[in-house]
OpenMM code with the backbone's topology and positions (N, CA, C; nanometers):
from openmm import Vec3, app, unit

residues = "UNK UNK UNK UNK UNK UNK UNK UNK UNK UNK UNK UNK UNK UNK UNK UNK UNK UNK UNK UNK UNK UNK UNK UNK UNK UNK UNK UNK UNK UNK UNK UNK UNK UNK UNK UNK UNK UNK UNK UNK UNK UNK UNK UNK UNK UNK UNK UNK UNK UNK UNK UNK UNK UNK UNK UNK UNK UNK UNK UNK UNK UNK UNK UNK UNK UNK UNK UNK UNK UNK UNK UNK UNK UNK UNK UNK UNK UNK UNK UNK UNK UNK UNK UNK UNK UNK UNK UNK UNK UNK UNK UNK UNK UNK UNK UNK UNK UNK UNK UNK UNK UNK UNK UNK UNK UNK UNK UNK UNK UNK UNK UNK UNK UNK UNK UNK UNK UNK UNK UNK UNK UNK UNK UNK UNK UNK UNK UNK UNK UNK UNK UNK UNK UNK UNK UNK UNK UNK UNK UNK UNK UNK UNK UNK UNK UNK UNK UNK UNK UNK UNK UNK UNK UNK UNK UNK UNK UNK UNK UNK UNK UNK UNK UNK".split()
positions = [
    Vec3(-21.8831, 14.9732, 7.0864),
    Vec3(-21.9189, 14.8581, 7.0041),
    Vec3(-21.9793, 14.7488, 7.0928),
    Vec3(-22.0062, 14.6335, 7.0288),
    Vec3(-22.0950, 14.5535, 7.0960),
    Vec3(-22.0752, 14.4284, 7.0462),
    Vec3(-22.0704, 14.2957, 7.1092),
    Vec3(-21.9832, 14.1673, 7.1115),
    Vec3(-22.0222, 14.1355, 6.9735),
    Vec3(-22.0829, 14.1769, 6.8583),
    Vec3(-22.1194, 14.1404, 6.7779),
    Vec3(-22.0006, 14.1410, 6.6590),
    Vec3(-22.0056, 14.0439, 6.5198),
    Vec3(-21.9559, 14.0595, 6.4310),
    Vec3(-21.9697, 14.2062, 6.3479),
    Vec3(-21.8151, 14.2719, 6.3950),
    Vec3(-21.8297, 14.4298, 6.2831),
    Vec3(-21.7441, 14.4027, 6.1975),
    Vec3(-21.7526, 14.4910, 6.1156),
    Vec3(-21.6583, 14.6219, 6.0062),
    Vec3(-21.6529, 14.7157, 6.0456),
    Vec3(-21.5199, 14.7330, 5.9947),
    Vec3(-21.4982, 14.8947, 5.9568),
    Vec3(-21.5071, 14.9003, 5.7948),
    Vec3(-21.6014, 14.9984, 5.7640),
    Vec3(-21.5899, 15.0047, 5.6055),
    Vec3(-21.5983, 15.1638, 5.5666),
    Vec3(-21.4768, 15.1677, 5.4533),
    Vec3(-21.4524, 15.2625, 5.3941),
    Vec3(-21.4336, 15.2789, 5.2321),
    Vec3(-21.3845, 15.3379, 5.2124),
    Vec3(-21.3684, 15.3019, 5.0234),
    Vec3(-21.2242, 15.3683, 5.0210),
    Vec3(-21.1401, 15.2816, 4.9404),
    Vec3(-21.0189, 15.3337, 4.8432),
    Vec3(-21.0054, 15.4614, 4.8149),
    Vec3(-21.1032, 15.5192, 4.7736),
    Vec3(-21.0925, 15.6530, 4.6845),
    Vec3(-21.0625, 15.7629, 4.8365),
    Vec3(-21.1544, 15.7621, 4.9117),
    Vec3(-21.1843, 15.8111, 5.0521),
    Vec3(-20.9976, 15.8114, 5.1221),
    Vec3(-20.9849, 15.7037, 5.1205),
    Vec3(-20.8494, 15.6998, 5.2159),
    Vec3(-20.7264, 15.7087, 5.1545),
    Vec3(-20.7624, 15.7693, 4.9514),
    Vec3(-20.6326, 15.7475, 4.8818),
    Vec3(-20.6343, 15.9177, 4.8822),
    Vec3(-20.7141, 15.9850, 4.9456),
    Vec3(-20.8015, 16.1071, 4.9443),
    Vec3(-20.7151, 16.1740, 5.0884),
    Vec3(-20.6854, 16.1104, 5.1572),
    Vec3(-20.6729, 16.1315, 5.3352),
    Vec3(-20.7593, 16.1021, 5.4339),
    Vec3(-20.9138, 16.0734, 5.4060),
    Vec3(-20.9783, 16.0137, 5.5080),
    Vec3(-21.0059, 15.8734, 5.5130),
    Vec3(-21.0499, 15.8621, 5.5996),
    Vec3(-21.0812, 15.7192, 5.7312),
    Vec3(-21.2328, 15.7206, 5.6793),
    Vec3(-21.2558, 15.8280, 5.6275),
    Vec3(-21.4775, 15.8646, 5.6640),
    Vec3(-21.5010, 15.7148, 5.6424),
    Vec3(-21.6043, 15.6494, 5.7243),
    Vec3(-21.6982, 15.5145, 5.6855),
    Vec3(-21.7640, 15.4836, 5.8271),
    Vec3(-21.8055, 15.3552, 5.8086),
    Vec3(-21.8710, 15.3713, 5.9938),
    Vec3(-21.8296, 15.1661, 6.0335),
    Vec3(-21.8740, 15.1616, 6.1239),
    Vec3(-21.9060, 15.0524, 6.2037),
    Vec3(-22.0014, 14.9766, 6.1618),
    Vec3(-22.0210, 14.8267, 6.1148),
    Vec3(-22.1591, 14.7653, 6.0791),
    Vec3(-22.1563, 14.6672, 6.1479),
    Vec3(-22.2470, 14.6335, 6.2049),
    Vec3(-22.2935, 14.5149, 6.2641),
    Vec3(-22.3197, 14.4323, 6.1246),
    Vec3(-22.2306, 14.3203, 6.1407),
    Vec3(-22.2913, 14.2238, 6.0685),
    Vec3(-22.3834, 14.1354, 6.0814),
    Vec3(-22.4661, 14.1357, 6.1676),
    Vec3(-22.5464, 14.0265, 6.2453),
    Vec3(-22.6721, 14.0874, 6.2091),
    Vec3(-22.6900, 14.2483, 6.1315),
    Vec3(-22.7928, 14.2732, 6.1135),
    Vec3(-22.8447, 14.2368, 5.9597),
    Vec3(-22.7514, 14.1645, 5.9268),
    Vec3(-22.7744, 14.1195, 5.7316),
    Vec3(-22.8070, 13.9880, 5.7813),
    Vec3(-22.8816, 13.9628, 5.6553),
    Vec3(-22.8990, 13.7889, 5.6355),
    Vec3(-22.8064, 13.7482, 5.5347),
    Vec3(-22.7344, 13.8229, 5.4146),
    Vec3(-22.6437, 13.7676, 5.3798),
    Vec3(-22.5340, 13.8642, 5.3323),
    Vec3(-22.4585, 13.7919, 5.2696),
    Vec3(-22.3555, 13.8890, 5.1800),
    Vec3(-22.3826, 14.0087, 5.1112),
    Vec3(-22.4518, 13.9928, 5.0049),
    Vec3(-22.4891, 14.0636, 4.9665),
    Vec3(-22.6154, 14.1611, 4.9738),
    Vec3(-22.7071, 14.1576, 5.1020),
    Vec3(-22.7376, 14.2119, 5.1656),
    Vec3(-22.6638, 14.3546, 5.2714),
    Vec3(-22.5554, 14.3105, 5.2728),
    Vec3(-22.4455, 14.4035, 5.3334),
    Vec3(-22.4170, 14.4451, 5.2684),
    Vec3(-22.3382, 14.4047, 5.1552),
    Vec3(-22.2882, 14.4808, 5.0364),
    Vec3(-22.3602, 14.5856, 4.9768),
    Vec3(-22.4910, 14.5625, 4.9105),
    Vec3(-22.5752, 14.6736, 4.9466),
    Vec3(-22.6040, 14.7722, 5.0304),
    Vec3(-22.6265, 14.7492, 5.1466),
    Vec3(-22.5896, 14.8456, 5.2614),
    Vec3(-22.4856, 14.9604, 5.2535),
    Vec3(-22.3312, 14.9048, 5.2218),
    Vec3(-22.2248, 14.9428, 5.2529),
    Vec3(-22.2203, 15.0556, 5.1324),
    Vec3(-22.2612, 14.9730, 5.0226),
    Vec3(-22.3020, 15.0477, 4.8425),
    Vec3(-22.3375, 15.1973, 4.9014),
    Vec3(-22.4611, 15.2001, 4.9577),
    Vec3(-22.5844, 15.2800, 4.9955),
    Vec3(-22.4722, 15.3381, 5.0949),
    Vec3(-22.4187, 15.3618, 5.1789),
    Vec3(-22.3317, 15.4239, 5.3006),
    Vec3(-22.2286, 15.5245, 5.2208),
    Vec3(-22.2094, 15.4451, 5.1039),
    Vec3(-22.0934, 15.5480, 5.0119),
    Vec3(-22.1631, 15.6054, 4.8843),
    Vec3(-22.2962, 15.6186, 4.8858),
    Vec3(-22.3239, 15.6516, 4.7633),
    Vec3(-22.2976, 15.7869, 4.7066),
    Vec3(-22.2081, 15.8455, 4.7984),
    Vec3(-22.1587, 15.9822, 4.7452),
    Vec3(-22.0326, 16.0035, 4.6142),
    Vec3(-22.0042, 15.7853, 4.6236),
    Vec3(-21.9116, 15.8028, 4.5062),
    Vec3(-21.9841, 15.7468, 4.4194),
    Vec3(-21.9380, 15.7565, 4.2806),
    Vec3(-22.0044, 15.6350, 4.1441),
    Vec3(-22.0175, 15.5440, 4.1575),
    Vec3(-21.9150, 15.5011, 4.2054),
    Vec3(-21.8573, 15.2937, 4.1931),
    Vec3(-21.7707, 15.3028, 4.3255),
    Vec3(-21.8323, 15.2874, 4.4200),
    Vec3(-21.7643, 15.3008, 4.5606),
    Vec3(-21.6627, 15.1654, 4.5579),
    Vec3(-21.5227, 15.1507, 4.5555),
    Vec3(-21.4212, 15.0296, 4.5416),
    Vec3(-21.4337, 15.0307, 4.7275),
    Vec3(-21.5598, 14.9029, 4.8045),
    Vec3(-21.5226, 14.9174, 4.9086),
    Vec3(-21.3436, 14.9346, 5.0360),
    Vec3(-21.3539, 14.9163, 5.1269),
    Vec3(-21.2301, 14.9098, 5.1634),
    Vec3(-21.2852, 14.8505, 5.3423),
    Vec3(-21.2207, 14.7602, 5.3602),
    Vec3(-21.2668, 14.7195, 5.5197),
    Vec3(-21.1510, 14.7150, 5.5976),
    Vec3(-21.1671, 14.8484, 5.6717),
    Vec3(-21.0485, 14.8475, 5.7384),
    Vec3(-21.0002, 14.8338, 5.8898),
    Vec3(-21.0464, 14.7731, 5.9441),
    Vec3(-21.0586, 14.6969, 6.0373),
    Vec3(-21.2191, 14.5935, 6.1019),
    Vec3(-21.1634, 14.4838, 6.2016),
    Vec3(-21.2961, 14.3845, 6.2206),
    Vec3(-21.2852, 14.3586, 6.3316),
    Vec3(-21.3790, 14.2825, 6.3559),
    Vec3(-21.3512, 14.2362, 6.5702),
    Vec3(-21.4967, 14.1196, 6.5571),
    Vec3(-21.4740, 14.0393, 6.6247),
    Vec3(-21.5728, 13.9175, 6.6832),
    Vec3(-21.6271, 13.8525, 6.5582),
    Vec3(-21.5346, 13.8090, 6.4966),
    Vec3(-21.5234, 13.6817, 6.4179),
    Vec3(-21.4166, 13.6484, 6.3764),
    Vec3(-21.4081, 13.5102, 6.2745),
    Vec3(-21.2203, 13.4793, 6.3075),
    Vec3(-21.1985, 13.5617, 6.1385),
    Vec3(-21.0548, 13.5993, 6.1523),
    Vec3(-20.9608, 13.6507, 6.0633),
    Vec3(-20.9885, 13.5793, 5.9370),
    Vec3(-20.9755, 13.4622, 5.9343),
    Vec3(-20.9874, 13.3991, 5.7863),
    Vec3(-21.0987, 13.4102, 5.7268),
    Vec3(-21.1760, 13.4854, 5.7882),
    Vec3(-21.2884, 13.5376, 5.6663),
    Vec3(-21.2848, 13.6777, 5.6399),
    Vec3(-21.1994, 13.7621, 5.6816),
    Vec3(-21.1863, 13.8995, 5.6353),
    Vec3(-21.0714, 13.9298, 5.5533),
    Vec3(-21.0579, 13.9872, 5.4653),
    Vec3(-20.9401, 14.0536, 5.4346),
    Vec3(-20.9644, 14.2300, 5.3983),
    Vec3(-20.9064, 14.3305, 5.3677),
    Vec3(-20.8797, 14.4235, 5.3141),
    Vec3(-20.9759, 14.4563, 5.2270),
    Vec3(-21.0378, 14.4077, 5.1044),
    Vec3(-21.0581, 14.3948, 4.9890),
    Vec3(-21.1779, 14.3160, 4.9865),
    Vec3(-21.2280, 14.2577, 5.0618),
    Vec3(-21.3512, 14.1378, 5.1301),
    Vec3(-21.3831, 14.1092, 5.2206),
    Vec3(-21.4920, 14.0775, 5.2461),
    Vec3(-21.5230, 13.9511, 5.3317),
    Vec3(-21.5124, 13.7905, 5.2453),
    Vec3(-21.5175, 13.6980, 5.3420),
    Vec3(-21.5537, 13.5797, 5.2680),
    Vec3(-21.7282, 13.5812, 5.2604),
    Vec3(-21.7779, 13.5413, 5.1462),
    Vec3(-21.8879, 13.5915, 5.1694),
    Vec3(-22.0020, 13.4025, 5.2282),
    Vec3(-21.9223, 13.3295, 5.2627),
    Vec3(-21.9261, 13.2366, 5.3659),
    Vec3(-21.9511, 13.2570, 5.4722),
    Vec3(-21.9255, 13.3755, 5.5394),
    Vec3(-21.9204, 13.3839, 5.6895),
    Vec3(-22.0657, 13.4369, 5.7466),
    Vec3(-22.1390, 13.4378, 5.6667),
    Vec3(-22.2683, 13.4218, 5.7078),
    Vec3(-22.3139, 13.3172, 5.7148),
    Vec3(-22.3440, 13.1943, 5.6308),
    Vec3(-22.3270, 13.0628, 5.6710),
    Vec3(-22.2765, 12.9567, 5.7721),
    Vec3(-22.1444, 12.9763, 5.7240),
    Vec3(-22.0281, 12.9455, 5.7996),
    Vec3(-22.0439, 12.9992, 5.9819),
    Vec3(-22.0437, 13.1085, 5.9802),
    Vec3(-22.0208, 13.2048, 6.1597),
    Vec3(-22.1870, 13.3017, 6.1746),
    Vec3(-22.1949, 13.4042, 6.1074),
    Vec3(-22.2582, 13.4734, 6.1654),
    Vec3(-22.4443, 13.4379, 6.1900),
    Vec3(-22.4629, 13.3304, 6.1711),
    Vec3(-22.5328, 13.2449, 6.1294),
    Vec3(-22.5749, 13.1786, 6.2813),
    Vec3(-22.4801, 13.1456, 6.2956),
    Vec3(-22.4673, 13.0455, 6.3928),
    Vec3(-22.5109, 13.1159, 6.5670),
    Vec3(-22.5690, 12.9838, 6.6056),
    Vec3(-22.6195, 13.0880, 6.8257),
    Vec3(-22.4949, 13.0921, 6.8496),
    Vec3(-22.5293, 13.1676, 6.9322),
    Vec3(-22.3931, 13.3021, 7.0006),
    Vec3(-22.2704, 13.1781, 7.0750),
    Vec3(-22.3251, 13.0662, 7.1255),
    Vec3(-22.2697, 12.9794, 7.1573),
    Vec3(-22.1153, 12.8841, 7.0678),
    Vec3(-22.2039, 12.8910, 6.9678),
    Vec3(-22.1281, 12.7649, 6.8440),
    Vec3(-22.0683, 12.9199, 6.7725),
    Vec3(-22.0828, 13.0348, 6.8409),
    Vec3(-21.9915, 13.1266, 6.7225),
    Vec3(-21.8626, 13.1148, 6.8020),
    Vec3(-21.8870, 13.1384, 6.9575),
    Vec3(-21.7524, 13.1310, 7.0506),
    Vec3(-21.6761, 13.0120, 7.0491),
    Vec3(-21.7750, 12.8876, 7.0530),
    Vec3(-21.6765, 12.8126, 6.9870),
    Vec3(-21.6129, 12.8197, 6.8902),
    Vec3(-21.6256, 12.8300, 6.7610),
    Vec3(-21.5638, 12.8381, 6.6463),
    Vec3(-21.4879, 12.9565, 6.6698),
    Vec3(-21.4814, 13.0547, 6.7482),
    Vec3(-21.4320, 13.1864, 6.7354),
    Vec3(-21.2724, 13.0893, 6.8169),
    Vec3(-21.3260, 13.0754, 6.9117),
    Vec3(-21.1907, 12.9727, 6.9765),
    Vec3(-21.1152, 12.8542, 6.8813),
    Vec3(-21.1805, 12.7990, 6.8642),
    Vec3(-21.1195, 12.6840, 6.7647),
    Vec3(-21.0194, 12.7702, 6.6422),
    Vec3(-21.0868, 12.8653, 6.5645),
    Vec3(-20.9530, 12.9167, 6.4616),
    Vec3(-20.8542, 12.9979, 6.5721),
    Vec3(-20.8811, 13.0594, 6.6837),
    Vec3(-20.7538, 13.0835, 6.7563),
    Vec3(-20.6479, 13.0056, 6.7874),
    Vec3(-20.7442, 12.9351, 6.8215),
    Vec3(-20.6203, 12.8175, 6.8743),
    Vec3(-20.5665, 12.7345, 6.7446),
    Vec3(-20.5620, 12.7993, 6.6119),
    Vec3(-20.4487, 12.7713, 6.5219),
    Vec3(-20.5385, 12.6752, 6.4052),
    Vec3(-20.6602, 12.6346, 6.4286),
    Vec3(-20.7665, 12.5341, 6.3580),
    Vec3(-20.8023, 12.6098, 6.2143),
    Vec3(-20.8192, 12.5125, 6.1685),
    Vec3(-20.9068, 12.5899, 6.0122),
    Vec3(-21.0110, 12.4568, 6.0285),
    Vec3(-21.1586, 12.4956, 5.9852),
    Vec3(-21.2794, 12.4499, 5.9622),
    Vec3(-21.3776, 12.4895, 6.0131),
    Vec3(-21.5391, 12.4287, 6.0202),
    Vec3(-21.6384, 12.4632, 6.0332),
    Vec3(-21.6755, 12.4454, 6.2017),
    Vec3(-21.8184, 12.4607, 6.1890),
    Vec3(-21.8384, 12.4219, 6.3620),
    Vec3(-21.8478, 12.2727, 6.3480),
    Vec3(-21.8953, 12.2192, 6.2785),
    Vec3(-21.8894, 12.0946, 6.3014),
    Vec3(-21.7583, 11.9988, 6.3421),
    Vec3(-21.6210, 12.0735, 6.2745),
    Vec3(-21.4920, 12.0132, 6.2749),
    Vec3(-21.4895, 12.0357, 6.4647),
    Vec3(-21.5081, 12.1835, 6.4655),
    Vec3(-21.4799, 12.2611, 6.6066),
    Vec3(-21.5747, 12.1746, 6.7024),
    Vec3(-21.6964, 12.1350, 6.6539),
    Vec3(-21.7320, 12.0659, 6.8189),
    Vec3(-21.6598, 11.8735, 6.7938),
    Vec3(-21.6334, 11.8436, 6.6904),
    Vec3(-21.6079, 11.7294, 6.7252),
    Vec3(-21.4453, 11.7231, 6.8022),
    Vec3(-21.4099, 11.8162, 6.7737),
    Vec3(-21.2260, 11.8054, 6.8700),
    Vec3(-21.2469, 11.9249, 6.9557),
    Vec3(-21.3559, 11.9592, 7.0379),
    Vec3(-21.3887, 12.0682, 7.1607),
    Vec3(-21.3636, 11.9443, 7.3039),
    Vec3(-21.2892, 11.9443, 7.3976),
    Vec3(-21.3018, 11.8851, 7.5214),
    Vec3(-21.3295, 11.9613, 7.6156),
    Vec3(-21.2907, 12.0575, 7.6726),
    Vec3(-21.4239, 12.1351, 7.7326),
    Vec3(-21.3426, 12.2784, 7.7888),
    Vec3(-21.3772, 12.3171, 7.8524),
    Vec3(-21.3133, 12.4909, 7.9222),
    Vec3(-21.2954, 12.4645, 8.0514),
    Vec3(-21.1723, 12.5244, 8.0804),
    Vec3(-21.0676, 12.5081, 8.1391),
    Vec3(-21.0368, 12.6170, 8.1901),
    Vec3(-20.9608, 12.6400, 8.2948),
    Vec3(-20.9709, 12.7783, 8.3828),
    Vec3(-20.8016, 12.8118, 8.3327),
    Vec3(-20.7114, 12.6817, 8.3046),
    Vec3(-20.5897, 12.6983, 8.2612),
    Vec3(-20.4741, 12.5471, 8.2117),
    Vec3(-20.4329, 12.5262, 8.1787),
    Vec3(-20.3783, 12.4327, 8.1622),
    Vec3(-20.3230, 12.2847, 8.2453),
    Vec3(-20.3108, 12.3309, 8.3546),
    Vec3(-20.3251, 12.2558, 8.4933),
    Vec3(-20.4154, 12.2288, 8.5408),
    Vec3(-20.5467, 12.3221, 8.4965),
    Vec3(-20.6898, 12.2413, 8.5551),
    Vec3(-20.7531, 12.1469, 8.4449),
    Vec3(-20.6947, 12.1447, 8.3187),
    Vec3(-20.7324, 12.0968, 8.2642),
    Vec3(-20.6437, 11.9369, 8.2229),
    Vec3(-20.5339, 11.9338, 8.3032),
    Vec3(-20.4774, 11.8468, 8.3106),
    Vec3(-20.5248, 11.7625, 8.4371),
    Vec3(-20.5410, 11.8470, 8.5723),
    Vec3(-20.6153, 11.7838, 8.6355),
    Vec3(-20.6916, 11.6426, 8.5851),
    Vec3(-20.8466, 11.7838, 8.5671),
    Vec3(-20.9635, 11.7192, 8.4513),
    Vec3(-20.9586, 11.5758, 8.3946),
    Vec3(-20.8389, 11.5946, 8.3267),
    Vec3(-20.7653, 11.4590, 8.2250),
    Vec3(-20.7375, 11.3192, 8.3591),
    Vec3(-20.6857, 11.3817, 8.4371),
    Vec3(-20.6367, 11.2518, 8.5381),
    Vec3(-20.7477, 11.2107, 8.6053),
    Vec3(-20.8570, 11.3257, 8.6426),
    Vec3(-20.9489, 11.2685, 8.7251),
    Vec3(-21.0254, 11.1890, 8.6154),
    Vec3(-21.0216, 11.2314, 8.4962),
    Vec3(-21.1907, 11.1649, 8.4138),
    Vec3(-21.0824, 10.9612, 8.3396),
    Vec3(-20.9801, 11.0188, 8.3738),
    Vec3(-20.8977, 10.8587, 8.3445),
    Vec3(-20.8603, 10.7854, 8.4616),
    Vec3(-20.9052, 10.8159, 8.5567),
    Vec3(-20.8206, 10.7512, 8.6516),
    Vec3(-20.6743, 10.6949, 8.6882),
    Vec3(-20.5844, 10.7834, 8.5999),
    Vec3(-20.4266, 10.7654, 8.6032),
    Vec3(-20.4252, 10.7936, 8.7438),
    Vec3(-20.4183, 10.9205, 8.7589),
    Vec3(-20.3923, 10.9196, 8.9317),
    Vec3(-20.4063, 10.8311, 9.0711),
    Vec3(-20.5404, 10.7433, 9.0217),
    Vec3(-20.5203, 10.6539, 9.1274),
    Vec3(-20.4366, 10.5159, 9.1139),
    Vec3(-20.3891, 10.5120, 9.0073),
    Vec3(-20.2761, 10.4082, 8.9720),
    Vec3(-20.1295, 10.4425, 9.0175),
    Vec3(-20.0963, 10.5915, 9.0827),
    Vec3(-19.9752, 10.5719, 9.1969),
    Vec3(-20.0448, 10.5896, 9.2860),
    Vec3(-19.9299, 10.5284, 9.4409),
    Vec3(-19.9963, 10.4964, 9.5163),
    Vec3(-20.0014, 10.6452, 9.5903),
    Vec3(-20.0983, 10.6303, 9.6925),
    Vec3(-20.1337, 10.7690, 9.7348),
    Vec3(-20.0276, 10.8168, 9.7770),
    Vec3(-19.9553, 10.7733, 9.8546),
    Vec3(-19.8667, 10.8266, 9.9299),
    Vec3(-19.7755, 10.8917, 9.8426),
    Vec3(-19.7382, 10.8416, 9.7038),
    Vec3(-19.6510, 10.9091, 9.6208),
    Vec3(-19.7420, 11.0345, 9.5512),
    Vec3(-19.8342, 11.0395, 9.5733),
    Vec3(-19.9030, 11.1745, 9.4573),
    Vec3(-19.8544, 11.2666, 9.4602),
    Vec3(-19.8402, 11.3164, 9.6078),
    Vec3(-19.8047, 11.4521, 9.6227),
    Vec3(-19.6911, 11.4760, 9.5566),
    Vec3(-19.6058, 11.3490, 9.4852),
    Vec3(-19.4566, 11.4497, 9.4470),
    Vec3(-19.4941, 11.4695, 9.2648),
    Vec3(-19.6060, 11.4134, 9.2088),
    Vec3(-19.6694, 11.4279, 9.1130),
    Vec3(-19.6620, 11.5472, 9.0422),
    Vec3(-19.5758, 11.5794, 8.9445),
    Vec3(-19.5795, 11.7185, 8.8900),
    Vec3(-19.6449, 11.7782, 8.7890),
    Vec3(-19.7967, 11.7788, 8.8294),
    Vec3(-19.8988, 11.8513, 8.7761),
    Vec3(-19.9083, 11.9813, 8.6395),
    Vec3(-19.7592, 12.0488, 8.6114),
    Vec3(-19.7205, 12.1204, 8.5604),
    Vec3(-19.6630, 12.0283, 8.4359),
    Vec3(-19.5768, 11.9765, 8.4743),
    Vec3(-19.5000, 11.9047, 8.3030),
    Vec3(-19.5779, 11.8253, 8.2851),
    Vec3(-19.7153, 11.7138, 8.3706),
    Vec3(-19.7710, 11.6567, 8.2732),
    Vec3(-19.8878, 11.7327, 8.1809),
    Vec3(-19.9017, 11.8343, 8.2610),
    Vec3(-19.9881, 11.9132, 8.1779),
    Vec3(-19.8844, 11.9750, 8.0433),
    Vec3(-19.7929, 12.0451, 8.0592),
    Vec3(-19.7330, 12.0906, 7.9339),
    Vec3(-19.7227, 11.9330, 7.8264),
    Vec3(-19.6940, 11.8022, 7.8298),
    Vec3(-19.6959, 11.7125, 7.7895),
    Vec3(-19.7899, 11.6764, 7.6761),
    Vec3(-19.9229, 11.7437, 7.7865),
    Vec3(-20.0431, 11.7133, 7.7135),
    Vec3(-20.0854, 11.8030, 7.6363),
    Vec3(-20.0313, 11.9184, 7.6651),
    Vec3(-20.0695, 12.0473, 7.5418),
    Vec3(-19.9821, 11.9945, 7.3736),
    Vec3(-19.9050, 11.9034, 7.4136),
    Vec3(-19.8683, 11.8420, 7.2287),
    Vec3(-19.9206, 11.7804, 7.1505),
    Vec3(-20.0219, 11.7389, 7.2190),
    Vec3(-20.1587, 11.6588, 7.1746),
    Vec3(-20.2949, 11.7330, 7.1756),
    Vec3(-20.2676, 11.8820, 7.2511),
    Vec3(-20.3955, 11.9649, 7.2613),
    Vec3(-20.3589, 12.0951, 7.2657),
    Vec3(-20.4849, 12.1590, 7.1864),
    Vec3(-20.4608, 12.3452, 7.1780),
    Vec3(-20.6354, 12.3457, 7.2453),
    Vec3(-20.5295, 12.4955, 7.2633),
    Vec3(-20.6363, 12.5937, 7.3871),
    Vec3(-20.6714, 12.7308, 7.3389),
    Vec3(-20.7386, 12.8213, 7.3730),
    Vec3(-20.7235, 12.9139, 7.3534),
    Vec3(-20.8696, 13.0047, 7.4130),
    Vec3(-20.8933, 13.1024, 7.4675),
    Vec3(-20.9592, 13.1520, 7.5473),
    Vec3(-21.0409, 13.0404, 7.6593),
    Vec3(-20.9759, 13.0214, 7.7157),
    Vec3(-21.0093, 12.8892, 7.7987),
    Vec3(-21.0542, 12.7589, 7.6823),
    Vec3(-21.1016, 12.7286, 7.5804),
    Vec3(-21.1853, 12.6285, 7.5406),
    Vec3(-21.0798, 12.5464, 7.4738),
    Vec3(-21.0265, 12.4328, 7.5374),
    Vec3(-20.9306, 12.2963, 7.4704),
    Vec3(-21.0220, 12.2334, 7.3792),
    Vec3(-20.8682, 12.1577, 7.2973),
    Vec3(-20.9501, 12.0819, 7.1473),
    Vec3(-20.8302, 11.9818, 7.1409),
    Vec3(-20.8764, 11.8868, 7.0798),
    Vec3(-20.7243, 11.8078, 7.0749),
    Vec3(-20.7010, 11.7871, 6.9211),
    Vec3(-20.5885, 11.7947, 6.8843),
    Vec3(-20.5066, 11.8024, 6.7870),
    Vec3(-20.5072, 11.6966, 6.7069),
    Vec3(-20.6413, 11.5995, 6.7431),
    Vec3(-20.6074, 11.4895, 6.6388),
    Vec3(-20.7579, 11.4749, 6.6142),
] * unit.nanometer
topology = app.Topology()
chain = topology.addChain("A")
for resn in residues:
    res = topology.addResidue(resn, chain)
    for name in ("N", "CA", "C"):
        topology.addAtom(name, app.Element.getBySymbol(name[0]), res)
């Protein structure tokens, strides 16, 4: 497979039958919903009224797939979108978010190698750190103020967002 938005699509009848039979679709090759849907129609036309079935997905977020559907948004919404603003948004609903890219870049602060560098980050771009005096930094515990700051911020494949 390939970093792209798939399916797995099959039909009801097929797997109430004993098989899996269906294939892999790139979704990135439709312009919309129902453009696919057609497709998928045409892939099963060996039944009457093919009752699709999507049974598994990869490289887009969960809340637009279910069992029984797609959202048929997520062409708009994600697959739509440069490869860039999809990883964002692909990060933003990981890290626990519901909304669009627009929600996702306005609470995006930036990528982070881990939670401590990104706490770093925070001290250097505020200048807290140079408000103790040097000599005390070193006993500075870089670890709990970073966990501190994760209550005010989610992460998730490196890319932080803050929670408000």
């Amino acid at each position: 497979m390939n970093d792209n938005p798939s399916v797995y699509v099959g039909t009801y009848a097929k797997y109430n039958s004993g098989s899996i039979e269906g294939a892999w679709i790139d979704l990135s090759k439709f312009n919309s919903y129902d453009d696919f849907i057609d497709h998928c129609n045409e892939l099963h036309k060996d039944e009457s009224d093919p009752e699709l079935m999507f049974q598994d997905f990869e490289n887009f977020p969960e809340s637009y797939y279910s069992e029984s559907g797609l959202n048929p948004d997520l062409w708009d919404q994600f697959i739509n979108l440069a490869e860039h603003e999809r990883e964002l948004l692909q990060a933003y609903h990981d890290a626990g978010f519901e909304g669009g890219i627009d929600e996702a870049e306005d609470s995006f602060i930036g990528c982070y190698k881990d939670d401590e560098d990104f706490a770093w980050n925070m001290l250097e771009n505020t200048g807290d750190l140079n408000s103790i005096p040097e000599h005390l930094q070193c006993y500075f515990d870089l670890g709990k103020y970073a966990r501190d700051l994760m209550y005010d911020h989610s992460s998730a494949g490196g890319y932080y967002f803050t929670n408000y």
